[in-house]
ROBA-964063 format. One record per residue (C-alpha): residue number from 1; chain; x, y, z; residue in one letter. Coordinates in steps of 0.02 Angstrom, whole numbers, plus 50000, padded with zeros to 5 digits. Example, Ala and Ser with C-alpha at 12.3 -4.5 7.8 and 13.67 -1.06 7.14 Angstrom:
<lozas>
+-----+--------+-------+-------+-------+---------+
! num ! cadena !     X !     Y !     Z ! residuo !
+-----+--------+-------+-------+-------+---------+
!   1 !      A ! 50615 ! 49775 ! 50390 !       a !
!   2 !      A ! 50684 ! 49947 ! 50357 !       s !
+-----+--------+-------+-------+-------+---------+
</lozas>
This chain:
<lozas>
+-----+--------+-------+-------+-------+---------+
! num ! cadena !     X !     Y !     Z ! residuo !
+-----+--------+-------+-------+-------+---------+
!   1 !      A ! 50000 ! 50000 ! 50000 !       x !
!   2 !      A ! 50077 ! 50154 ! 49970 !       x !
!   3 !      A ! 50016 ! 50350 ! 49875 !       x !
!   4 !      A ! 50010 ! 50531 ! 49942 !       x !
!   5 !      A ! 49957 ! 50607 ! 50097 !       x !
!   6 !      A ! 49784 ! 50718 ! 50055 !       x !
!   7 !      A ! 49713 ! 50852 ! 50142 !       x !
!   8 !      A ! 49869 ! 50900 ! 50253 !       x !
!   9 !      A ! 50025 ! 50818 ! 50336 !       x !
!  10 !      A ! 50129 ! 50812 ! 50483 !       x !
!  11 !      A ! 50289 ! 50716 ! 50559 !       x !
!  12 !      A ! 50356 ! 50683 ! 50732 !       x !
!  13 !      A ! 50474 ! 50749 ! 50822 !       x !
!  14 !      A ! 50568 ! 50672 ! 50936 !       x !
!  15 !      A ! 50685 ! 50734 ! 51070 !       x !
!  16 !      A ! 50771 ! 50646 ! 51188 !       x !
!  17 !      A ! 50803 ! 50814 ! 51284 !       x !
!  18 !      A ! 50777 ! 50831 ! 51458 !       x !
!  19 !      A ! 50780 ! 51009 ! 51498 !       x !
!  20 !      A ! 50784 ! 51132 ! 51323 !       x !
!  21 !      A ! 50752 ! 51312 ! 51250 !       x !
!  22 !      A ! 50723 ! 51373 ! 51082 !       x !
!  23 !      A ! 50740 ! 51544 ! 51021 !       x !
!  24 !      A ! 50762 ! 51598 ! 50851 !       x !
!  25 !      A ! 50819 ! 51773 ! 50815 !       x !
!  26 !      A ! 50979 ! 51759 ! 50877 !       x !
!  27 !      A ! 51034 ! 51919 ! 50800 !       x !
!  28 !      A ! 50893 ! 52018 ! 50854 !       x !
!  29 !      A ! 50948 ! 52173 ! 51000 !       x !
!  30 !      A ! 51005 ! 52109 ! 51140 !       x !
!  31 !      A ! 50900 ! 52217 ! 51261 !       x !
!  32 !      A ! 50744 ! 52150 ! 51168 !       x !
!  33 !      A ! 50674 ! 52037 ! 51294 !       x !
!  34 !      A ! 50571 ! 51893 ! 51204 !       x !
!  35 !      A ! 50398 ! 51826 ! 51291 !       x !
!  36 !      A ! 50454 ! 51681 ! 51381 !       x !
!  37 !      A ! 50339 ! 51507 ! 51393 !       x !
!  38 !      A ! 50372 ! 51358 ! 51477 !       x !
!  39 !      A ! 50322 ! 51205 ! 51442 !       x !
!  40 !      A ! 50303 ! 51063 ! 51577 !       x !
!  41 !      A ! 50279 ! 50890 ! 51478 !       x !
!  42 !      A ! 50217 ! 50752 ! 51614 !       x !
!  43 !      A ! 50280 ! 50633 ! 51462 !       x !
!  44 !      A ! 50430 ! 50632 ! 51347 !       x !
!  45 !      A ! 50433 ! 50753 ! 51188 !       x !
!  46 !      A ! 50400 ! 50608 ! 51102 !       x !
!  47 !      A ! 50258 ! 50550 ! 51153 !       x !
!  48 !      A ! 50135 ! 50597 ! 51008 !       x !
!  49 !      A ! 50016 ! 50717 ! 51097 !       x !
!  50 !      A ! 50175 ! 50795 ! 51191 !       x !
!  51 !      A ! 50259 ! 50800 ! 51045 !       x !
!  52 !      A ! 50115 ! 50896 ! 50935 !       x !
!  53 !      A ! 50109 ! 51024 ! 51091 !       x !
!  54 !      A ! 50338 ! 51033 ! 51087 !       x !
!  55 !      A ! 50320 ! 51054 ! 50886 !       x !
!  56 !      A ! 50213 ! 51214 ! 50891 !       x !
!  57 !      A ! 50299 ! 51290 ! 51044 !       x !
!  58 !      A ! 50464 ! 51243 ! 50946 !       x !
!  59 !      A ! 50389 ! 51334 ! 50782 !       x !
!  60 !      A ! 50348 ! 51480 ! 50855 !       x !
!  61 !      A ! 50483 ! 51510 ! 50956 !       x !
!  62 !      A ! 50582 ! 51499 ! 50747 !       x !
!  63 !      A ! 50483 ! 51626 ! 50702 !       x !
!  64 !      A ! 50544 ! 51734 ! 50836 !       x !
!  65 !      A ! 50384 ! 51760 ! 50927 !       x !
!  66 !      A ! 50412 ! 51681 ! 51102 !       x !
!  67 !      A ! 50577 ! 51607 ! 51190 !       x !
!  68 !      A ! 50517 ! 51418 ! 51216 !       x !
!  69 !      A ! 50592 ! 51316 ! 51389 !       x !
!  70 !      A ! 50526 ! 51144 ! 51436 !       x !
!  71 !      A ! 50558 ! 50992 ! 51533 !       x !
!  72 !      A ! 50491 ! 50849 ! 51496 !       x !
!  73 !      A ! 50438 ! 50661 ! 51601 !       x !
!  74 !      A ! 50401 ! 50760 ! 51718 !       x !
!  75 !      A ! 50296 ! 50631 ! 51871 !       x !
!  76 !      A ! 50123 ! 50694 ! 51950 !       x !
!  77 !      A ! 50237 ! 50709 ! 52143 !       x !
!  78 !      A ! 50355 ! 50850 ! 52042 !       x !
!  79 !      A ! 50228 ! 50927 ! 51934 !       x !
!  80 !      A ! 50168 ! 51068 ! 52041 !       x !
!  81 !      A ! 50345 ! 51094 ! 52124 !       x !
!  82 !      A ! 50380 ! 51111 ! 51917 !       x !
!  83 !      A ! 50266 ! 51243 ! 51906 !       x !
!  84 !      A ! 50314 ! 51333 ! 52061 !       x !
!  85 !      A ! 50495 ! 51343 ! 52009 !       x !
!  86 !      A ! 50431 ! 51398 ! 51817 !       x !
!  87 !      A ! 50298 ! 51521 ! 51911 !       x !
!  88 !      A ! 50464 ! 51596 ! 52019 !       x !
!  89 !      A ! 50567 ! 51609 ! 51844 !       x !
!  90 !      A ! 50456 ! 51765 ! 51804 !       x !
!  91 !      A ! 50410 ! 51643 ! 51626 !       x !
!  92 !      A ! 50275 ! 51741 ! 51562 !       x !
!  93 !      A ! 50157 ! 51604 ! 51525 !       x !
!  94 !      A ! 50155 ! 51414 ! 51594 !       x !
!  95 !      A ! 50100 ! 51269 ! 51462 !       x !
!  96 !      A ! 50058 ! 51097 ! 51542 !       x !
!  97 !      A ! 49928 ! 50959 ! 51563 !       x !
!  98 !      A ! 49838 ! 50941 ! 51741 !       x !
!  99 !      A ! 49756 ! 50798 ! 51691 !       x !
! 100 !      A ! 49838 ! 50707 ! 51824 !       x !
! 101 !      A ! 49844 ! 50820 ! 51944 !       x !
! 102 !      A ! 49688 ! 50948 ! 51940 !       x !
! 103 !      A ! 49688 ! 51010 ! 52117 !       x !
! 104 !      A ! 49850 ! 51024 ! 52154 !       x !
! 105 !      A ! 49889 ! 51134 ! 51976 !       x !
! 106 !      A ! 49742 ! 51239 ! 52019 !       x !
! 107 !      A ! 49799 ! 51278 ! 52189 !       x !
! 108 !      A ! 49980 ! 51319 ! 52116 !       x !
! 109 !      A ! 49909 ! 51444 ! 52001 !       x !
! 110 !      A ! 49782 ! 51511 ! 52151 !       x !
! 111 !      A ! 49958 ! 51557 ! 52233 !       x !
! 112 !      A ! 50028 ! 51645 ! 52084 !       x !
! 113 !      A ! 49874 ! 51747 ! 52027 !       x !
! 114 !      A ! 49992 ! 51855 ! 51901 !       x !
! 115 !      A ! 50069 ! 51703 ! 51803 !       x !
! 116 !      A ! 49970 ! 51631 ! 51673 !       x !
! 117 !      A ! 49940 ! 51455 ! 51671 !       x !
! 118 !      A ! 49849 ! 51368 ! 51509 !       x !
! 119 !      A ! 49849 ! 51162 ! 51534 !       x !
! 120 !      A ! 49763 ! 51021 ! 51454 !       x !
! 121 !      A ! 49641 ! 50991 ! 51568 !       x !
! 122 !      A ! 49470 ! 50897 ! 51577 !       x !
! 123 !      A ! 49409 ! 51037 ! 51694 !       x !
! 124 !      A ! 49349 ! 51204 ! 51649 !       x !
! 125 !      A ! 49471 ! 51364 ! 51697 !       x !
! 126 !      A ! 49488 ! 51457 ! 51865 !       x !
! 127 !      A ! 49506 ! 51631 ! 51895 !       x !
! 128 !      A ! 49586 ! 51742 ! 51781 !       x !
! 129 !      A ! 49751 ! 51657 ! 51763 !       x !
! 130 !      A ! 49694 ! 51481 ! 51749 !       x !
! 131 !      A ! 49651 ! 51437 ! 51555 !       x !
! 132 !      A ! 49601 ! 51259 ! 51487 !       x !
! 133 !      A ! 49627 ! 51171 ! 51337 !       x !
! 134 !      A ! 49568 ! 50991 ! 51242 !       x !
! 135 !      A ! 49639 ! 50882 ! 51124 !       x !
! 136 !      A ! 49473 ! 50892 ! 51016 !       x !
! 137 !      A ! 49530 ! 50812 ! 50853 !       x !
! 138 !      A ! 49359 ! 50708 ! 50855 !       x !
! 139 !      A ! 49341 ! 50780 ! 50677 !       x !
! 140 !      A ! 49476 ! 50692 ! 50603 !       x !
! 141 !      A ! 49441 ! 50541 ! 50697 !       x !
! 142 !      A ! 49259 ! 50550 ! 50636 !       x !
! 143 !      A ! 49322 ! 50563 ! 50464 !       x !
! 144 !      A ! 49455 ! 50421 ! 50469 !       x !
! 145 !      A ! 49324 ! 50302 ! 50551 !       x !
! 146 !      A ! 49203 ! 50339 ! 50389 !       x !
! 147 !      A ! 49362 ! 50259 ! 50291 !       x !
! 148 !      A ! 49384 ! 50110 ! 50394 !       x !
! 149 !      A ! 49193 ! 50067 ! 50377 !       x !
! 150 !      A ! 49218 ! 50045 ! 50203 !       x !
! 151 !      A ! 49372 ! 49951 ! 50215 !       x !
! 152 !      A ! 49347 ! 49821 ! 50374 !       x !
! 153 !      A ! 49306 ! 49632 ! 50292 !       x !
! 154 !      A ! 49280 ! 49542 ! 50455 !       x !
! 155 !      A ! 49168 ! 49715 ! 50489 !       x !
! 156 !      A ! 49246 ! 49716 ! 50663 !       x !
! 157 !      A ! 49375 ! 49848 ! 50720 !       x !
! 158 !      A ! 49458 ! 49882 ! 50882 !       x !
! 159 !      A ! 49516 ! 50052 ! 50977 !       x !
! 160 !      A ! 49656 ! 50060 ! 51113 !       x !
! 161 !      A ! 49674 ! 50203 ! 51239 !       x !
! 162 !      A ! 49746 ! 50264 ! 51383 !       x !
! 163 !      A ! 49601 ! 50281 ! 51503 !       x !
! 164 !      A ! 49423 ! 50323 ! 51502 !       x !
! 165 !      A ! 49434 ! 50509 ! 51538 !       x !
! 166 !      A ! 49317 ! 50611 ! 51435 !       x !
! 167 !      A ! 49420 ! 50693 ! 51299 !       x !
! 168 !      A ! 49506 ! 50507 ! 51261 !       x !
! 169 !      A ! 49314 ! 50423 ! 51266 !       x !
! 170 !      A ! 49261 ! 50584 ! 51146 !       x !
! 171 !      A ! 49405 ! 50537 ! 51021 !       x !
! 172 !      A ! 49356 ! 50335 ! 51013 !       x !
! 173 !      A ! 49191 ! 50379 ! 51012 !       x !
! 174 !      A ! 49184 ! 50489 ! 50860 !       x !
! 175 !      A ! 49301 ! 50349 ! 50781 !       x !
! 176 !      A ! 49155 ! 50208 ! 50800 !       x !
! 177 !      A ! 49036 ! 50334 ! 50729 !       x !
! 178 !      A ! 49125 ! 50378 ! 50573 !       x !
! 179 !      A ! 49150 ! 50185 ! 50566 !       x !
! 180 !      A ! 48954 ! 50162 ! 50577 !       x !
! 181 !      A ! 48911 ! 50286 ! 50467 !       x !
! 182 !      A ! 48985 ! 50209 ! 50328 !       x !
! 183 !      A ! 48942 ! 50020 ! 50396 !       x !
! 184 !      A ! 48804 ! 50002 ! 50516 !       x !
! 185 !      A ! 48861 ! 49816 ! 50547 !       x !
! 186 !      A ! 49044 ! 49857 ! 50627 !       x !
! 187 !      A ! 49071 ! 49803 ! 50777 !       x !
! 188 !      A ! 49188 ! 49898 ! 50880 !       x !
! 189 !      A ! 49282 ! 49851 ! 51033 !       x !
! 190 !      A ! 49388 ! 49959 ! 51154 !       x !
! 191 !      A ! 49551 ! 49936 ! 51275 !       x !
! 192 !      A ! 49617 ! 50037 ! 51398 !       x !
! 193 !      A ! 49790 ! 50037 ! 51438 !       x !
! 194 !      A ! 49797 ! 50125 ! 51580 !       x !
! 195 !      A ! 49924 ! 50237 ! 51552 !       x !
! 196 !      A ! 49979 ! 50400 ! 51432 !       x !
! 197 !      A ! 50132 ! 50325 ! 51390 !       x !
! 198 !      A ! 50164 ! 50127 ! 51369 !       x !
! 199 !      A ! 50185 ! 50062 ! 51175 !       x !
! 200 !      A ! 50226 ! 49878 ! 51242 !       x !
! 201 !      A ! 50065 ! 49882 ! 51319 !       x !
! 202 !      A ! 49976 ! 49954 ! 51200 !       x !
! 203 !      A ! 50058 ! 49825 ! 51048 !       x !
! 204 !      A ! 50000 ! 49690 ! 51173 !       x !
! 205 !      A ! 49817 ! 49768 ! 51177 !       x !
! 206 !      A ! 49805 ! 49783 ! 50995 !       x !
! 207 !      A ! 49869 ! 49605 ! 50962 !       x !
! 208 !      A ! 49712 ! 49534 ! 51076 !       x !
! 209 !      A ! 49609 ! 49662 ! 50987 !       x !
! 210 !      A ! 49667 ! 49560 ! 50815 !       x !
! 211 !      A ! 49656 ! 49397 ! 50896 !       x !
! 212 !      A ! 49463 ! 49450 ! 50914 !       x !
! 213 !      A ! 49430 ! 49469 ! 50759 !       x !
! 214 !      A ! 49500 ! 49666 ! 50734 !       x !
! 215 !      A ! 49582 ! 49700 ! 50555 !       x !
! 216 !      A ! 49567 ! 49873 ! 50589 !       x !
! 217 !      A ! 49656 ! 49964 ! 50733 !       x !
! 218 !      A ! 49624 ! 50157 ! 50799 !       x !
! 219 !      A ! 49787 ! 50193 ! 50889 !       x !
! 220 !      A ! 49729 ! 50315 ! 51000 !       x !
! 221 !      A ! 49880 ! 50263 ! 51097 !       x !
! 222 !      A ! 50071 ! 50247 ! 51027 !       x !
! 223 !      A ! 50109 ! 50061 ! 51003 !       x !
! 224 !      A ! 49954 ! 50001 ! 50922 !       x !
! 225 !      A ! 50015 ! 50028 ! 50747 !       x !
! 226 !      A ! 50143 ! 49905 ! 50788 !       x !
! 227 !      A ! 50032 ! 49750 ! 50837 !       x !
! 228 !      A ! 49938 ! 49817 ! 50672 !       x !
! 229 !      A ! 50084 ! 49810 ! 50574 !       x !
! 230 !      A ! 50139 ! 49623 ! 50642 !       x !
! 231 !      A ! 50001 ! 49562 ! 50616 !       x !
! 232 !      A ! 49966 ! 49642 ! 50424 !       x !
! 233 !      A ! 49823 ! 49730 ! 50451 !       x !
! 234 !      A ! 49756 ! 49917 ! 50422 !       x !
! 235 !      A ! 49803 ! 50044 ! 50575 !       x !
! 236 !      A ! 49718 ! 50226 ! 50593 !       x !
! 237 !      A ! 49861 ! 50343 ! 50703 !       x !
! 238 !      A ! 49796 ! 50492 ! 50809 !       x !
! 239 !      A ! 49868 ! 50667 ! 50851 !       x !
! 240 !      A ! 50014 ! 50643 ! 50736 !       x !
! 241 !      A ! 50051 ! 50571 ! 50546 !       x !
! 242 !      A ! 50106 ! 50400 ! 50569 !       x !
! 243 !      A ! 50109 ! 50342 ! 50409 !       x !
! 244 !      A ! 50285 ! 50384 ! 50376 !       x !
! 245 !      A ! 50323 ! 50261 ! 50500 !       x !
! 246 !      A ! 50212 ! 50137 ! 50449 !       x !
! 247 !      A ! 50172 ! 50168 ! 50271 !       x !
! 248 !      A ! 50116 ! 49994 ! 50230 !       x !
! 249 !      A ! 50001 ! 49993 ! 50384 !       x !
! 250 !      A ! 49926 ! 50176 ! 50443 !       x !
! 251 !      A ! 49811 ! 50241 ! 50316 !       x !
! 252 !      A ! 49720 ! 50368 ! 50420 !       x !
! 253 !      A ! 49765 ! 50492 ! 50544 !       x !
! 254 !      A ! 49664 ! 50595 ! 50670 !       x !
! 255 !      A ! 49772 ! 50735 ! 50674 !       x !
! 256 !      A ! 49767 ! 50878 ! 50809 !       x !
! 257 !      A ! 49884 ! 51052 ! 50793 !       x !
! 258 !      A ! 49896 ! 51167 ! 50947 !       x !
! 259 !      A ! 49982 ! 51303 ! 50859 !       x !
! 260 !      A ! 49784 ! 51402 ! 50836 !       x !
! 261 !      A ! 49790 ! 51368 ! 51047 !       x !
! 262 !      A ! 49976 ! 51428 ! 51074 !       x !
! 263 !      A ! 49937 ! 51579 ! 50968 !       x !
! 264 !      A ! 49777 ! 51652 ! 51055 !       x !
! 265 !      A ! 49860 ! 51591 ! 51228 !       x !
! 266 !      A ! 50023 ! 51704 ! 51205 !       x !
! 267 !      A ! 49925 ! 51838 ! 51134 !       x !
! 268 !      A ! 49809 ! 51861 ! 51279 !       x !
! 269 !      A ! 49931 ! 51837 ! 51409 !       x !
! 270 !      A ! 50055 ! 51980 ! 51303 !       x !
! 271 !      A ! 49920 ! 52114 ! 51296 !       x !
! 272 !      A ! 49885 ! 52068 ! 51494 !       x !
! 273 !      A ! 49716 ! 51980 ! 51466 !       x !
! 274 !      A ! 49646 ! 51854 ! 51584 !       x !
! 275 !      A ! 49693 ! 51689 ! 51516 !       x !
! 276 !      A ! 49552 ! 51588 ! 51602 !       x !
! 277 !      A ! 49470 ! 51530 ! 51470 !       x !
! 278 !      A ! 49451 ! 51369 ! 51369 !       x !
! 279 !      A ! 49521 ! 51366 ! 51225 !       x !
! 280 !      A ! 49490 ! 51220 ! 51157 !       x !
! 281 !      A ! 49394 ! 51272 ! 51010 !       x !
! 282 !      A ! 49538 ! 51335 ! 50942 !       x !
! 283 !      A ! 49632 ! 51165 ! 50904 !       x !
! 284 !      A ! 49464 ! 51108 ! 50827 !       x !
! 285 !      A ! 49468 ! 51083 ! 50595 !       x !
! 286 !      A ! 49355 ! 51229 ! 50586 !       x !
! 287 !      A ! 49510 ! 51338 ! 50648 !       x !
! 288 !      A ! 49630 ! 51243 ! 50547 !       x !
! 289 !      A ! 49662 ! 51162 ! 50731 !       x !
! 290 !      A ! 49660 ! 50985 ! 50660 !       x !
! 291 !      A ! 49612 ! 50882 ! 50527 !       x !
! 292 !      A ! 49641 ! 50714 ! 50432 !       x !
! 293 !      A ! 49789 ! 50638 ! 50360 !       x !
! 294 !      A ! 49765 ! 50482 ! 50237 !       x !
! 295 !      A ! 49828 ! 50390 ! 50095 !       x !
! 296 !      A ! 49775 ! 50369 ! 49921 !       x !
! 297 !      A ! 49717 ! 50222 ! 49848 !       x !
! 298 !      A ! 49671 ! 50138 ! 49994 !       x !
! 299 !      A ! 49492 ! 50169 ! 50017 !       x !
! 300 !      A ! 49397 ! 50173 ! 49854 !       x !
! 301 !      A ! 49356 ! 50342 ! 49770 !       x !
! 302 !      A ! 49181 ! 50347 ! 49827 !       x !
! 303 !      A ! 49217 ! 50313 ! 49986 !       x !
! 304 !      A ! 49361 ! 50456 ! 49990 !       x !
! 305 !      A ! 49226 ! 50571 ! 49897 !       x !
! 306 !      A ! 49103 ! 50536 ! 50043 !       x !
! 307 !      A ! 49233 ! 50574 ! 50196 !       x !
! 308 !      A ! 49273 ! 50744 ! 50084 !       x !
! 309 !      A ! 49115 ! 50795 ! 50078 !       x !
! 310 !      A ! 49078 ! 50762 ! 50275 !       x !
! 311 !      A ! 49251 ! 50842 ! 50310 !       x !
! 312 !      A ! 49197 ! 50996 ! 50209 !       x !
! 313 !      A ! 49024 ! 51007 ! 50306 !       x !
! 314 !      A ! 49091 ! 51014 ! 50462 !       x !
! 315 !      A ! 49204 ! 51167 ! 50388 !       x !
! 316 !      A ! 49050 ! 51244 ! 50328 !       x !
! 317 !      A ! 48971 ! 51221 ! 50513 !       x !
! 318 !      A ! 48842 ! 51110 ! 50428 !       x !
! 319 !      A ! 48871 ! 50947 ! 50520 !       x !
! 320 !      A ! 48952 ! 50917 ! 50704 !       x !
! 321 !      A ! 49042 ! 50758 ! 50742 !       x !
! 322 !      A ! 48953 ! 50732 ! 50898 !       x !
! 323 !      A ! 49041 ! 50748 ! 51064 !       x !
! 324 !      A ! 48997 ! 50585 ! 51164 !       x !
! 325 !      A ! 49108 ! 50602 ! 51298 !       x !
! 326 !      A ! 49040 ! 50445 ! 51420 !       x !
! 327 !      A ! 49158 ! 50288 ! 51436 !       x !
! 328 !      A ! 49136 ! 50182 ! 51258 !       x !
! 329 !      A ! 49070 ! 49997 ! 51284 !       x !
+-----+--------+-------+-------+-------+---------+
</lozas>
């Protein structure tokens, strides 16, 4: 199986640095003094959704717009201490995830009520330093699973995940309904892993997911493409473009971008606006947040034409993937 990527593209990247900053402009005046954001990754950089969230923050701090610091596996116990020592920097806006640890990252940022804090979160935000965002790429997941309904021959396909928090359930959910919009028959079974961040576990879920019947996997989780791929059967990826990786096996991807969130983040906290918002909305395909990644030839033309056509709807504002956020069974 091989062709083009349509509709747009992205690639990993992977860092095995523990503690970085990125700053283009090197030649700009010295007593300009760049917005500074730090980044506190619970994960490594390479993790796919950490990764999407390290490649924007990397991007924009090339085009000269912030001065980018990070550090990265960073463990729920250190997390808020992280934020504390960021918060006492003087950084002039905090990037993170709280998923993990909601009350204790709201209480950091109760204690530092002039340091903006934005964070994937399931919660809403907090006061006026306290801003949320979600990894909303249901669209593209919609869209991919529309593909896959069309291609499954056993008409049985299988999702693994990390856990059943509501942004993860949203993402497999609007998967299962792309896949039954195009084949009412699918079956479609779920795993949880139990973690962010375990692709041995999640190649070992996948592989009982095939031995069920599955020959076609949503990776919602990193490792799942591999069980799909030792096994020779179809993969969708999620967040990132996978395909590269696995171009005989990942024909889909659910893509997300948080550039649209970094953007409106920095500029509010720059012109001294409250930041506690959510700002999820802005990582969503009708900002150009996210969108789907496939290959062609796989699915037939019709079916491509089809996915197009919903993609473009949902553009338009004329059709919502819907947002089912309780635990898939």
């Amino acid at each position: 199986m091989s062709g083009k990527f349509n509709v747009t593209r992205r690639s990993l990247l992977a860092s095995g640095i523990a503690l970085g900053v990125a700053s283009l402009a090197p030649f700009a005046a010295a007593a300009e003094e760049k917005f500074k954001v730090a980044a506190i990754h619970a994960s490594p950089v390479e993790n796919a959704w950490n990764s999407v969230m390290h490649q924007a923050l990397l991007e924009a701090a090339e085009d000269g717009a912030i001065e980018y610091v990070f550090s990265e596996s960073v463990s729920g116990t250190d997390y808020p201490r992280a934020m504390r020592e960021y918060a006492e920097q003087g950084v002039d806006l905090i990037i993170g995830e709280s998923y993990a640890v909601e009350s204790e990252a709201r209480e950091v940022a109760a204690d530092y009520p002039d340091v903006p804090f934005v964070m994937g979160s399931s919660g809403g935000p907090s006061g006026d330093n306290f801003g949320v965002f979600g990894t909303w790429n249901q669209d593209g997941a919609y869209l991919a699973g529309m593909l896959a309904g069309t291609l499954t021959e056993t008409d049985k396909v299988g999702s693994v995940g990390a856990m059943p928090i509501p942004e993860v359930n949203m993402l497999i959910n609007a998967f299962a309904e792309g896949v039954k919009a195009t084949n009412p028959d699918a079956e479609h079974n779920v795993t949880f892993i139990g973690t962010f961040f375990d692709p041995p576990k999640a190649r070992e879920a996948g592989l009982a997911q095939i031995d069920q019947g599955a020959d076609i996997l949503f990776g919602e989780r990193i490792g799942t493409a591999d069980a799909a791929k030792e096994r020779g059967i179809l993969a969708v990826g999620s967040l990132i473009d996978y395909t590269p990786r696995y171009p005989d096996t990942v024909f889909a991807n659910a893509l997300w971008g948080f550039r649209p969130i970094l953007d409106a983040a920095v500029a509010d906290a720059a012109a001294g606006n409250p930041v506690g918002k959510n700002y999820t909305a802005y990582g969503m395909l009708k900002e150009g947040g996210s969108d789907i990644a496939y290959v062609e030839g796989v699915a037939s033309p019709e079916a491509v034409e089809a996915m197009l056509k919903t993609r473009q709807a949902i553009i338009d504002g004329t059709f919502e993937v819907p947002r089912n956020m309780e635990e898939p069974k």
